[in-house]
PyMOL Python script that loads the backbone (N, CA, C, O; Angstrom):
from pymol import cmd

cmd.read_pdbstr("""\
ATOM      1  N   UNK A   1     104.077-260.500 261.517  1.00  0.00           N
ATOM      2  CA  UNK A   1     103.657-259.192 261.067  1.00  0.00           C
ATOM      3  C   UNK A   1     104.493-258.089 261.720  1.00  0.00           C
ATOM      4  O   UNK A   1     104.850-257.101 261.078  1.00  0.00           O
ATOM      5  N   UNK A   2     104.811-258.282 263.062  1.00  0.00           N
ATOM      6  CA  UNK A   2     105.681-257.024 263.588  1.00  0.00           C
ATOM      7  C   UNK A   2     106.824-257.880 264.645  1.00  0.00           C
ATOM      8  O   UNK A   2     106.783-258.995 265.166  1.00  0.00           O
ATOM      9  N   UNK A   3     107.619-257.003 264.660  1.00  0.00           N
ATOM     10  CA  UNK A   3     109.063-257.740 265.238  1.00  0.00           C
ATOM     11  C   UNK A   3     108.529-257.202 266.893  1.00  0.00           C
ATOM     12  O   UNK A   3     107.687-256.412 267.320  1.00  0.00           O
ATOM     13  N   UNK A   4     109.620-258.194 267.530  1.00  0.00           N
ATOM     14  CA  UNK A   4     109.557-257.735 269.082  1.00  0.00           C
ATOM     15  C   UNK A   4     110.117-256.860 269.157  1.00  0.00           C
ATOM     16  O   UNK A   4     109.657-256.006 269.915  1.00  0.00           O
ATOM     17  N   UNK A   5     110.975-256.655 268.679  1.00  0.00           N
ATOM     18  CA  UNK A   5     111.761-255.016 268.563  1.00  0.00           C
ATOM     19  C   UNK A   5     111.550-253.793 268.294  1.00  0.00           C
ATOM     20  O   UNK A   5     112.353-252.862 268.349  1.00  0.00           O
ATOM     21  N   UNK A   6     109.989-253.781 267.870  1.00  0.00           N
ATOM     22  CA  UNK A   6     109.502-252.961 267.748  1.00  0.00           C
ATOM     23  C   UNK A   6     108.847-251.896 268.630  1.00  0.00           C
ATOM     24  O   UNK A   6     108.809-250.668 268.713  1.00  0.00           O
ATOM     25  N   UNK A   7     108.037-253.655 269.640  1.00  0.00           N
ATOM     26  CA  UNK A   7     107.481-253.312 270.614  1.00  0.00           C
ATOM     27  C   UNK A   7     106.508-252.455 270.337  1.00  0.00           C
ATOM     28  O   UNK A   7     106.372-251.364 270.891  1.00  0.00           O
ATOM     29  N   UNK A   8     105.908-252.837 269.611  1.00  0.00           N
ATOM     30  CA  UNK A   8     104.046-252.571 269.505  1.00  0.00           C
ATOM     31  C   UNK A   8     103.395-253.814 269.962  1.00  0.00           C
ATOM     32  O   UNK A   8     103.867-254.946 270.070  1.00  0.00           O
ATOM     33  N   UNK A   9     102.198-253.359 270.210  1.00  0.00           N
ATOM     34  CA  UNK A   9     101.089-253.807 270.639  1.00  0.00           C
ATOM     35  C   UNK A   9      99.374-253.962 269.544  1.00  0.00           C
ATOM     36  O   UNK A   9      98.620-253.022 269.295  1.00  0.00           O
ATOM     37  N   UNK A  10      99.297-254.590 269.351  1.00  0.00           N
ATOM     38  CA  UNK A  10      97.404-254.872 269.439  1.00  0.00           C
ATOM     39  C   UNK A  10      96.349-254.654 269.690  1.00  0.00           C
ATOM     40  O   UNK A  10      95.870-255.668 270.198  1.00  0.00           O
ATOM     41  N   UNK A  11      95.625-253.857 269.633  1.00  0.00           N
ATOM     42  CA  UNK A  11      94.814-253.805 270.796  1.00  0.00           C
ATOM     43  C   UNK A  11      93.118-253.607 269.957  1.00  0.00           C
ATOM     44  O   UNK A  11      92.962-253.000 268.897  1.00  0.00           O
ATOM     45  N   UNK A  12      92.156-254.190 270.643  1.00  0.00           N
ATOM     46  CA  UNK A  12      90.968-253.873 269.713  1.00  0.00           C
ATOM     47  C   UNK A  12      90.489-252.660 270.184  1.00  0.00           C
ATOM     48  O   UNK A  12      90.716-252.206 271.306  1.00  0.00           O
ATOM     49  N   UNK A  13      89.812-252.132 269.298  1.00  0.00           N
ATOM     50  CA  UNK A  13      89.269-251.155 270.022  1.00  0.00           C
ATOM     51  C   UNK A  13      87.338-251.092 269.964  1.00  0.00           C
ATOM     52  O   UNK A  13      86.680-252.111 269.755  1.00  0.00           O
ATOM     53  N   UNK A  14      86.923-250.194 270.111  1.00  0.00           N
ATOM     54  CA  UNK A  14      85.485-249.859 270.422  1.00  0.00           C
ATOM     55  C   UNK A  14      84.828-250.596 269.612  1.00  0.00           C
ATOM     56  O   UNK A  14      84.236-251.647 269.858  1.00  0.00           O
ATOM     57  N   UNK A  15      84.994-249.722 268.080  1.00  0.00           N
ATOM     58  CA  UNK A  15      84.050-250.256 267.144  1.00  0.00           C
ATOM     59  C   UNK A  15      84.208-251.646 266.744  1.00  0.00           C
ATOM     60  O   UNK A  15      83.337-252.044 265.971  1.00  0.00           O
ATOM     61  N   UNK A  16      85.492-252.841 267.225  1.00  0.00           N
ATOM     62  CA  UNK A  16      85.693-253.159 266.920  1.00  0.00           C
ATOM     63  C   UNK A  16      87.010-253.613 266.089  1.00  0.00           C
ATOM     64  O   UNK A  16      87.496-254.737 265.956  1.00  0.00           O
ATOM     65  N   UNK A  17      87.453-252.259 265.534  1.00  0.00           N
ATOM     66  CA  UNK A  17      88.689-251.898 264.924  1.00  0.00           C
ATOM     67  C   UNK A  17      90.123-252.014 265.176  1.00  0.00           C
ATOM     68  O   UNK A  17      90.458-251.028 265.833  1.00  0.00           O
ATOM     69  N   UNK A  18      91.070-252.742 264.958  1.00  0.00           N
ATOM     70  CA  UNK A  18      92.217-252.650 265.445  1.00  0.00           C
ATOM     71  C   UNK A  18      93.215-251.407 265.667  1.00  0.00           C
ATOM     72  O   UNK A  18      93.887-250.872 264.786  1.00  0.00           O
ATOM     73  N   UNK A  19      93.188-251.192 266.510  1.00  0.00           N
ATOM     74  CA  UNK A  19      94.101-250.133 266.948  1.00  0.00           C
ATOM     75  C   UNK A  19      95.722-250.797 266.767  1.00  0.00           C
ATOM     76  O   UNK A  19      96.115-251.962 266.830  1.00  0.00           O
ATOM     77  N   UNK A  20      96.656-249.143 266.445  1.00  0.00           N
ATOM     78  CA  UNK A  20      97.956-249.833 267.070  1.00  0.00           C
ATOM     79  C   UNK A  20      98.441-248.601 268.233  1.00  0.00           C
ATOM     80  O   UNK A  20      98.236-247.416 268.497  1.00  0.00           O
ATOM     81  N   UNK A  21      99.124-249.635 268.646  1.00  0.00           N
ATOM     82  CA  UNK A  21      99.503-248.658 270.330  1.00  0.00           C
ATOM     83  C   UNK A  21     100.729-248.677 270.074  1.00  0.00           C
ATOM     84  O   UNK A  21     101.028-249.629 269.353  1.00  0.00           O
ATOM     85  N   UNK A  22     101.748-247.891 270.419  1.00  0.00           N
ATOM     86  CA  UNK A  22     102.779-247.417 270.547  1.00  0.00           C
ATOM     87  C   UNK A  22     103.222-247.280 272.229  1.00  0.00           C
ATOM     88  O   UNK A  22     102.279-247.165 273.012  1.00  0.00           O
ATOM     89  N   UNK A  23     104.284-247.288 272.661  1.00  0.00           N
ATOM     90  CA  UNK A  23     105.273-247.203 273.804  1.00  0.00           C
ATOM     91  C   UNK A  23     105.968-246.675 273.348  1.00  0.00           C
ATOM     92  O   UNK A  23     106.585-246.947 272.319  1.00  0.00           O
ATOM     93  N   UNK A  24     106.089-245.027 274.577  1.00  0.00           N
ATOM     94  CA  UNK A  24     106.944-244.917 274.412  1.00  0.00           C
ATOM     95  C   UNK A  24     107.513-243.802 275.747  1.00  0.00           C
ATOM     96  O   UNK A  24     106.824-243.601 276.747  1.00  0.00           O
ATOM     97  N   UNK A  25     108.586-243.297 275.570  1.00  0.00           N
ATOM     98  CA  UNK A  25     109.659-242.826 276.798  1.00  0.00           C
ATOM     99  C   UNK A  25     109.136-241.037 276.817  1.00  0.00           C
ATOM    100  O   UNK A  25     109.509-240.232 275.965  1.00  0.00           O
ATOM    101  N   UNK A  26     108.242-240.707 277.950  1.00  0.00           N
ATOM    102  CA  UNK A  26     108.347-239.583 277.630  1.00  0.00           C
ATOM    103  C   UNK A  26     109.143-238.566 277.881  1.00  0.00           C
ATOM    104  O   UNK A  26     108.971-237.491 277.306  1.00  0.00           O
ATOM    105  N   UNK A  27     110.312-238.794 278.938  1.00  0.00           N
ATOM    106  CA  UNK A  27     111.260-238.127 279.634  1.00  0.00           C
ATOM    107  C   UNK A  27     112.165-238.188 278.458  1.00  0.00           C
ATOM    108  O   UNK A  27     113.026-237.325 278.627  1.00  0.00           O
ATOM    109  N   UNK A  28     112.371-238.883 277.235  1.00  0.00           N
ATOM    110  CA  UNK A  28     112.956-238.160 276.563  1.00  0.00           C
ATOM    111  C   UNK A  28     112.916-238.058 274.903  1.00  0.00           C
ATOM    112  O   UNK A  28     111.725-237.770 274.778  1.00  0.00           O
ATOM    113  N   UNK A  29     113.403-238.102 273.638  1.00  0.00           N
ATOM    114  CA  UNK A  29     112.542-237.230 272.711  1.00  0.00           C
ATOM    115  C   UNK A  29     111.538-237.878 272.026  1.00  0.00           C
ATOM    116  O   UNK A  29     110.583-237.280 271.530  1.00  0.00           O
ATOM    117  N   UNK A  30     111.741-239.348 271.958  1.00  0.00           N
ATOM    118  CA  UNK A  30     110.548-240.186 271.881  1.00  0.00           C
ATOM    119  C   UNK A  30     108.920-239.739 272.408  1.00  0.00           C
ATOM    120  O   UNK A  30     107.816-239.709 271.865  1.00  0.00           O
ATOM    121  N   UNK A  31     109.332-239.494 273.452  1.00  0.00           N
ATOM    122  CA  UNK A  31     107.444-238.980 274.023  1.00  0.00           C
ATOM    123  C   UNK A  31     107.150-237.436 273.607  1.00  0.00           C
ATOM    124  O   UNK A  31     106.095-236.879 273.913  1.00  0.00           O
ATOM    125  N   UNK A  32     108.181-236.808 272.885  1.00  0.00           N
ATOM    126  CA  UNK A  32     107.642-235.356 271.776  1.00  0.00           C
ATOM    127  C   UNK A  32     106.837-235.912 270.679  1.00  0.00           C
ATOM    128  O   UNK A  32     107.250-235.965 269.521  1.00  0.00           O
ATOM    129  N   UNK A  33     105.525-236.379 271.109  1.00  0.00           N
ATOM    130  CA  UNK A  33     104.681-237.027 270.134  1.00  0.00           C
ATOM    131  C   UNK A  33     103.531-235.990 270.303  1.00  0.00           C
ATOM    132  O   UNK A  33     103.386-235.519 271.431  1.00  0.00           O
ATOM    133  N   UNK A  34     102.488-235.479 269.054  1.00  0.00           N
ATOM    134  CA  UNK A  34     101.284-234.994 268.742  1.00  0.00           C
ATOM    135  C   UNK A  34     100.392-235.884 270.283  1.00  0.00           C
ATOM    136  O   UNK A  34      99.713-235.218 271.065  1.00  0.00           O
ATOM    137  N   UNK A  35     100.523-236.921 270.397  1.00  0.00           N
ATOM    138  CA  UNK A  35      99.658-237.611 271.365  1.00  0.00           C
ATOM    139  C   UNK A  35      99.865-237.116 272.839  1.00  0.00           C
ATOM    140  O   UNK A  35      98.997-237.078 273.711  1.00  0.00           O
ATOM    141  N   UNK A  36     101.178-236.746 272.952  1.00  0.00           N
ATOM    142  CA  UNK A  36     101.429-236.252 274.673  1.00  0.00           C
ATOM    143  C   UNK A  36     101.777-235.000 274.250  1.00  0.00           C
ATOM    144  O   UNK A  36     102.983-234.786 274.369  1.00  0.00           O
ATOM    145  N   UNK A  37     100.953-233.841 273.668  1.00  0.00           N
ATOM    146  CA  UNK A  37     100.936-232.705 273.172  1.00  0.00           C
ATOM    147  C   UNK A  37      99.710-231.724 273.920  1.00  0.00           C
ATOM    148  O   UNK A  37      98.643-232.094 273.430  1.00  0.00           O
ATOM    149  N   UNK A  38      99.544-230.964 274.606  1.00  0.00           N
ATOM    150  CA  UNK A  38      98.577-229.910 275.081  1.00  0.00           C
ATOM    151  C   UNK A  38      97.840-229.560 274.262  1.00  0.00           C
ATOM    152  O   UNK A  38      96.690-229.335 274.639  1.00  0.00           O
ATOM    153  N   UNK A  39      98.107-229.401 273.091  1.00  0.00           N
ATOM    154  CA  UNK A  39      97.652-228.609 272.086  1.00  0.00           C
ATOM    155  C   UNK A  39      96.661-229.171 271.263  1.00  0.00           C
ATOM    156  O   UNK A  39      95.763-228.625 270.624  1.00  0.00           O
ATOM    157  N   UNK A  40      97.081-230.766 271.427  1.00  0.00           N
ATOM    158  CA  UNK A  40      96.645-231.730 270.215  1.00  0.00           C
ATOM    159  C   UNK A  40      95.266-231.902 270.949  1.00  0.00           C
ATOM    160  O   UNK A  40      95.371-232.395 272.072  1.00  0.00           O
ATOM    161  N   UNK A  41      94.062-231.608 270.559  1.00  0.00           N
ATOM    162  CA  UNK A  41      92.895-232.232 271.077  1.00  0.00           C
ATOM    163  C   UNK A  41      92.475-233.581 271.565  1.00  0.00           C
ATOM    164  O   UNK A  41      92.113-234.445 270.767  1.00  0.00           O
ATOM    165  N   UNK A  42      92.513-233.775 272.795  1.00  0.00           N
ATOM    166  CA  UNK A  42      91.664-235.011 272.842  1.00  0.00           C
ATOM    167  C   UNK A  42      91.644-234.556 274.618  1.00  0.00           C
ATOM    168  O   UNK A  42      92.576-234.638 275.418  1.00  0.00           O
ATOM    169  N   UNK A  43      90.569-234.184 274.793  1.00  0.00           N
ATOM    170  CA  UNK A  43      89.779-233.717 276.340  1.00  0.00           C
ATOM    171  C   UNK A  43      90.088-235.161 277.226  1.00  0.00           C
ATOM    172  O   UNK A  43      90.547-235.325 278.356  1.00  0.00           O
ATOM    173  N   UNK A  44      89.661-236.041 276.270  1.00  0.00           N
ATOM    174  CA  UNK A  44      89.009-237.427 277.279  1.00  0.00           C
ATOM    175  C   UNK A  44      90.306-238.356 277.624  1.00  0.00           C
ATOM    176  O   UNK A  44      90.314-239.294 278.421  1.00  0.00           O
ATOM    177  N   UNK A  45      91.645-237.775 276.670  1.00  0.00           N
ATOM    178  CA  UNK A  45      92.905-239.009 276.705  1.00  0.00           C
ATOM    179  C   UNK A  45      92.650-239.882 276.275  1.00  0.00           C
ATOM    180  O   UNK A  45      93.519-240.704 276.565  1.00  0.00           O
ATOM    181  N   UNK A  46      91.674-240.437 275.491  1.00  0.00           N
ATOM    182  CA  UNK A  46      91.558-241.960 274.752  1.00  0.00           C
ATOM    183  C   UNK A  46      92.480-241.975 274.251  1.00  0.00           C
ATOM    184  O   UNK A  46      92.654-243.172 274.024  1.00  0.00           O
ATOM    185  N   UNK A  47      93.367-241.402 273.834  1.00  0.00           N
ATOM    186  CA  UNK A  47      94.457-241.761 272.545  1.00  0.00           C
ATOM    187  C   UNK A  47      96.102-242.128 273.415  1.00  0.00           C
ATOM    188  O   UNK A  47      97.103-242.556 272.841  1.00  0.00           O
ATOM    189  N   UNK A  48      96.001-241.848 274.746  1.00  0.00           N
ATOM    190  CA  UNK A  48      96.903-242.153 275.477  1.00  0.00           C
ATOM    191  C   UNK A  48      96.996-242.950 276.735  1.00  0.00           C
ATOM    192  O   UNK A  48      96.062-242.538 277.423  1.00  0.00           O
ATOM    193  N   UNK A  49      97.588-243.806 277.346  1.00  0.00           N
ATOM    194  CA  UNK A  49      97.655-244.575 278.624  1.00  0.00           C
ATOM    195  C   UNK A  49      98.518-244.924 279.005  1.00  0.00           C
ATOM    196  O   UNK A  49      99.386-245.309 278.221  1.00  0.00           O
ATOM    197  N   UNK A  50      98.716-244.970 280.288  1.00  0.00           N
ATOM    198  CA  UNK A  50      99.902-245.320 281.358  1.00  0.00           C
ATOM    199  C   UNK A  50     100.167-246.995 281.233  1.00  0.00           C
ATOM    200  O   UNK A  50      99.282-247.847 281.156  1.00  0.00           O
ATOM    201  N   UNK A  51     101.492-247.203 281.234  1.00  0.00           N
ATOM    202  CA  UNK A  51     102.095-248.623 281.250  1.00  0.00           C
ATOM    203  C   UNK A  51     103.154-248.355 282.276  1.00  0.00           C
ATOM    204  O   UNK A  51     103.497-249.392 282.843  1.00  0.00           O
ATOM    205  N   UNK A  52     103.830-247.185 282.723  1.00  0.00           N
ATOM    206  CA  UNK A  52     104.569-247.442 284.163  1.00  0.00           C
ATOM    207  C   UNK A  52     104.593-245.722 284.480  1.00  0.00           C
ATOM    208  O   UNK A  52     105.634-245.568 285.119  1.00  0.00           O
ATOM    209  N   UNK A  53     104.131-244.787 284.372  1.00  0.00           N
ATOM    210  CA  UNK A  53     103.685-243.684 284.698  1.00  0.00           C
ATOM    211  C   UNK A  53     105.453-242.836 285.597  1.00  0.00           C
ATOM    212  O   UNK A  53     106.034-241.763 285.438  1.00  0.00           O
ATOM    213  N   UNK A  54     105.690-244.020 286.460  1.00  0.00           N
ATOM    214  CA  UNK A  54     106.293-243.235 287.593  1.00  0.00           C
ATOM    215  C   UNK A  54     107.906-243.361 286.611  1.00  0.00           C
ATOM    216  O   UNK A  54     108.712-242.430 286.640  1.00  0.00           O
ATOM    217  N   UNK A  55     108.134-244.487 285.893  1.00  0.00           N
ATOM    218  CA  UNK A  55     109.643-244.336 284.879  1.00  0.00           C
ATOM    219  C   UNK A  55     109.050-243.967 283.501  1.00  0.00           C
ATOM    220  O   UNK A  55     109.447-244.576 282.507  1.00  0.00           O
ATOM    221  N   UNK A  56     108.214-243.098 283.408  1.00  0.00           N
ATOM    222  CA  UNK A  56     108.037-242.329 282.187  1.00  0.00           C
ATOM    223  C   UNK A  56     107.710-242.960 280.861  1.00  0.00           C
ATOM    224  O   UNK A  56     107.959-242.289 279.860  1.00  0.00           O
ATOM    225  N   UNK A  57     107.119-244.307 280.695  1.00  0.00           N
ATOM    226  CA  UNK A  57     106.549-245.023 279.981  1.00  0.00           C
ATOM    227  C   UNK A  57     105.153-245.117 279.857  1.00  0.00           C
ATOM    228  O   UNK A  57     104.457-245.678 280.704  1.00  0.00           O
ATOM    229  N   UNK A  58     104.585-244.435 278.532  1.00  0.00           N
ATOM    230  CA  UNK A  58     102.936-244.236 278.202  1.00  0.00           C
ATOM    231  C   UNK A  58     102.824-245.000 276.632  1.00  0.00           C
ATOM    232  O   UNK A  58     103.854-244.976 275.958  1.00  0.00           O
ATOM    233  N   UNK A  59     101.763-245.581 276.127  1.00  0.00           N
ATOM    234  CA  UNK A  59     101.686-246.019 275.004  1.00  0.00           C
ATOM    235  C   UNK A  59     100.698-244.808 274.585  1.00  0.00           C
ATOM    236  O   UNK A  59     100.373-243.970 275.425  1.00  0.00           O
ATOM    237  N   UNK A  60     100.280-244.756 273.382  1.00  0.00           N
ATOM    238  CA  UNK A  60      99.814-244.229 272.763  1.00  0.00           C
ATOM    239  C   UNK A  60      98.917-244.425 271.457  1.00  0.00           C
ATOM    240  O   UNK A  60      99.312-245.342 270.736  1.00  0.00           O
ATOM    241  N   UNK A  61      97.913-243.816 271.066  1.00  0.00           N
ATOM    242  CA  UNK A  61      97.418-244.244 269.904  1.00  0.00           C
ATOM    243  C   UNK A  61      97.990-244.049 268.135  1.00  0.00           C
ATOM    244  O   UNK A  61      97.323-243.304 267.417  1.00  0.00           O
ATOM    245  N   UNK A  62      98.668-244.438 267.812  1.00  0.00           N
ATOM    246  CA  UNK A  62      99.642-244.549 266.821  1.00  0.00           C
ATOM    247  C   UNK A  62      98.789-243.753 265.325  1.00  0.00           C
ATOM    248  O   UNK A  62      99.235-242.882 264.579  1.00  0.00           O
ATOM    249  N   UNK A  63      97.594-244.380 265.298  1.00  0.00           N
ATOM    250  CA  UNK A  63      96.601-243.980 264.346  1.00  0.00           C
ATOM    251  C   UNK A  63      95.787-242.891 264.706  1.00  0.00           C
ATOM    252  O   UNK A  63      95.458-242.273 263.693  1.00  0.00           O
ATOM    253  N   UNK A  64      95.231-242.302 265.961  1.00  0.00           N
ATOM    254  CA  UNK A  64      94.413-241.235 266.017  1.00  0.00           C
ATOM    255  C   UNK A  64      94.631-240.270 265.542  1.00  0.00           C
ATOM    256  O   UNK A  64      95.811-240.075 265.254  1.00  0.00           O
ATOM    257  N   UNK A  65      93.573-239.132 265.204  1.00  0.00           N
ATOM    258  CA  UNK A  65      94.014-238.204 264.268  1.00  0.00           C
ATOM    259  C   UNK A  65      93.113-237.213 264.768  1.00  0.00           C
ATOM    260  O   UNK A  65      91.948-237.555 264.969  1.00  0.00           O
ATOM    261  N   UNK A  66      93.511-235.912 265.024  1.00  0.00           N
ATOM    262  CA  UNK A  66      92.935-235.097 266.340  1.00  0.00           C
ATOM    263  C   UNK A  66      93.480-233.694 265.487  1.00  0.00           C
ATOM    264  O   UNK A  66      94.348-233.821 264.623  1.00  0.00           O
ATOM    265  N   UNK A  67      92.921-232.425 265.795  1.00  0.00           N
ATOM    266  CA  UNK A  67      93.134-230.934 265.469  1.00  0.00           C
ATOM    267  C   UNK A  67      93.988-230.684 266.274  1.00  0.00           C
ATOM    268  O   UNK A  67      93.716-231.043 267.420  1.00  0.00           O
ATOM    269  N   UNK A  68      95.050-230.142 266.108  1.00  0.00           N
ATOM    270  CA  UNK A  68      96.196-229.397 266.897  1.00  0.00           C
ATOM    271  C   UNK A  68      95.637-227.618 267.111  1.00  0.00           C
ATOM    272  O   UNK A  68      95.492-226.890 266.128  1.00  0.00           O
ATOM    273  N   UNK A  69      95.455-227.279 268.116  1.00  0.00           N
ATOM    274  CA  UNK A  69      95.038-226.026 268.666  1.00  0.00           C
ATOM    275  C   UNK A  69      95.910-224.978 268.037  1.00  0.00           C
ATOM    276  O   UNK A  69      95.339-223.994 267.566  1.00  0.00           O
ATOM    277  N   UNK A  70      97.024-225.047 267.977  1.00  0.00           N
ATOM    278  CA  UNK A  70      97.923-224.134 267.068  1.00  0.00           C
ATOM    279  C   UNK A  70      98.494-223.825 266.112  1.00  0.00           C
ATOM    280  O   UNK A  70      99.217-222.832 266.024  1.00  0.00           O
ATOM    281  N   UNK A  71      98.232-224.738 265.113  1.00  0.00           N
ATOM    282  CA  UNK A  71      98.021-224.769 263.796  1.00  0.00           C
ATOM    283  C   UNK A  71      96.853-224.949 263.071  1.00  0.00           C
ATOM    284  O   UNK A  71      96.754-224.541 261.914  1.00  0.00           O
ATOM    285  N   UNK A  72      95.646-225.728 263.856  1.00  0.00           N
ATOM    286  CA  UNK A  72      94.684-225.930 263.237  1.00  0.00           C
ATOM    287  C   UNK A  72      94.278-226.820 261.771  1.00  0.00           C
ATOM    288  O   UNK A  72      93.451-226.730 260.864  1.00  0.00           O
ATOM    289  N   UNK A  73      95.281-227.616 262.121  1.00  0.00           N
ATOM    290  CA  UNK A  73      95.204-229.027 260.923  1.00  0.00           C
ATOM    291  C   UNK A  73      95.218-229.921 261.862  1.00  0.00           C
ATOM    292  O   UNK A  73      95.448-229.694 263.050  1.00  0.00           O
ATOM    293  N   UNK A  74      94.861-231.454 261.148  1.00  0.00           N
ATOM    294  CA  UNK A  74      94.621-232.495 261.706  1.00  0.00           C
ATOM    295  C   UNK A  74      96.135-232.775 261.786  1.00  0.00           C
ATOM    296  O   UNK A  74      96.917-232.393 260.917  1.00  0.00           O
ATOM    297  N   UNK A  75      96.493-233.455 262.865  1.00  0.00           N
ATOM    298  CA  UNK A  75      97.852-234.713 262.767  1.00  0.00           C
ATOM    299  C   UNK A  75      97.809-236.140 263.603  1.00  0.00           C
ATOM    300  O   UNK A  75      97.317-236.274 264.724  1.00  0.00           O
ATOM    301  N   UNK A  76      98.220-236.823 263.080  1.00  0.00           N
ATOM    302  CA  UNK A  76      98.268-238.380 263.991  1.00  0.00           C
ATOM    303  C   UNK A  76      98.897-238.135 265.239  1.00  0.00           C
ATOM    304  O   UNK A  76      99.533-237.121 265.528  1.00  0.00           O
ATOM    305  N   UNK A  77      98.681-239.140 265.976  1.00  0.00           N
ATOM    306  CA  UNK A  77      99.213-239.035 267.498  1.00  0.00           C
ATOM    307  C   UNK A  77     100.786-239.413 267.589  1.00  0.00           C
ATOM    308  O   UNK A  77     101.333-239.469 268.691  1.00  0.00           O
ATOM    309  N   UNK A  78     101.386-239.632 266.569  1.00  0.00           N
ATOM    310  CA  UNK A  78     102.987-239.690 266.307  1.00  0.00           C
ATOM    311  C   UNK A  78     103.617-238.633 265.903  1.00  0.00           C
ATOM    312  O   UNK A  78     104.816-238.442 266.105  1.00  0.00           O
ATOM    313  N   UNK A  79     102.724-237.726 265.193  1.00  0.00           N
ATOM    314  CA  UNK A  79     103.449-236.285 264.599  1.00  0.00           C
ATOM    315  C   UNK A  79     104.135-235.745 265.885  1.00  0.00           C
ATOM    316  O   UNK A  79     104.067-236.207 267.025  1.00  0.00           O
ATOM    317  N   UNK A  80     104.906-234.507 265.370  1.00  0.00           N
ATOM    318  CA  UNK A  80     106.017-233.952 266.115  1.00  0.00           C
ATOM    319  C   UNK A  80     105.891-232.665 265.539  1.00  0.00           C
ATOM    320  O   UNK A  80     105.368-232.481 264.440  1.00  0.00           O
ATOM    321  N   UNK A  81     106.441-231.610 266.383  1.00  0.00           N
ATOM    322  CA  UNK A  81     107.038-230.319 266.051  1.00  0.00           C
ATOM    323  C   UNK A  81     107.456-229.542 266.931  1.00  0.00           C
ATOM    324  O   UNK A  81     107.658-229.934 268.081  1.00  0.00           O
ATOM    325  N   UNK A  82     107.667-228.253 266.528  1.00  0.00           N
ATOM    326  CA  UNK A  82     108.562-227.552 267.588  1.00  0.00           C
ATOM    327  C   UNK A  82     107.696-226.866 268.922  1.00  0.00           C
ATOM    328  O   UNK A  82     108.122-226.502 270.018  1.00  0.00           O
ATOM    329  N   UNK A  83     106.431-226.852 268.408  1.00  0.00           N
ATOM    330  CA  UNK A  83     105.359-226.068 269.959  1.00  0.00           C
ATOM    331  C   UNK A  83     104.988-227.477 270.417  1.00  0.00           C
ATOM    332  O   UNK A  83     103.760-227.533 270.478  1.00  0.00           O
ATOM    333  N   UNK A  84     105.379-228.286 270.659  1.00  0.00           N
ATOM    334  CA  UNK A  84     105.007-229.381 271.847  1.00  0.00           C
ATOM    335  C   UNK A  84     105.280-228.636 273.027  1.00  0.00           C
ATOM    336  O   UNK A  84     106.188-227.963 273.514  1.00  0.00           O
ATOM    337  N   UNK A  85     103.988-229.074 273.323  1.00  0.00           N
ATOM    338  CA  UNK A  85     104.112-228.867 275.492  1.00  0.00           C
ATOM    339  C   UNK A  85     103.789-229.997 276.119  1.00  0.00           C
ATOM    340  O   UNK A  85     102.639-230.132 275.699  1.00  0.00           O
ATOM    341  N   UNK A  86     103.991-230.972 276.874  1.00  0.00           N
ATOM    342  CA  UNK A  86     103.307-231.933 277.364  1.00  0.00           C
ATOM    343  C   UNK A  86     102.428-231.563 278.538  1.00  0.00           C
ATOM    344  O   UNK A  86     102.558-230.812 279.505  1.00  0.00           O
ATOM    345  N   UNK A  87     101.417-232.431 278.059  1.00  0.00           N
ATOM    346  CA  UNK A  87     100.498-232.562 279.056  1.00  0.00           C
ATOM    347  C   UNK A  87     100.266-234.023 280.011  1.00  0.00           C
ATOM    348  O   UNK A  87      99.199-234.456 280.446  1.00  0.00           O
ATOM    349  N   UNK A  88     101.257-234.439 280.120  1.00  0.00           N
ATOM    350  CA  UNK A  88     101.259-235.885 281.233  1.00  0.00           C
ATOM    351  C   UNK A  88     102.317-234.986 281.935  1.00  0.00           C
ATOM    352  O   UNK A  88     102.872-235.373 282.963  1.00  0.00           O
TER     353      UNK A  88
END
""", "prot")
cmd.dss("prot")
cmd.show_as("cartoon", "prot")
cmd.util.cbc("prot")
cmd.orient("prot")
């Protein structure tokens, strides 16, 4: 179903539901994701987690879908644009 090269992950989640997680680099433009975004709602970080924190590697929730504070539409935790701020 998915290549190693992809380098996704599996993961179940709460309800039950399969999640997909994403890795990725936030030091550089890869981690300009909606998910490591200030803006993008999610108080609690469910949609994001550390896999090596200190060389700049976080996975992410690939599917979550959260209100962006500055536009005020929904976007997935992969979207992108130009007011990214990170918050890790």
């Amino acid at each position: 179903m998915f290549t190693a090269k992809v380098f996704k992950k599996l993961l179940r989640g709460k309800g039950g539901e399969y999640l997909l997680w994403v890795t990725a680099d936030i030091k550089n433009s890869s981690g300009r994701r909606c998910a490591f975004c200030k803006h993008w709602f999610d108080p609690s970080g469910s949609a994001i987690m550390p896999v090596k924190p200190n060389l700049g590697l976080w996975r992410y929730d690939n599917a979550a879908i959260r209100r962006c504070a500055k536009d005020g539409m929904e976007h997935k935790g992969f979207g992108t644009c130009r007011k990214f701020e990170s918050k890790v």
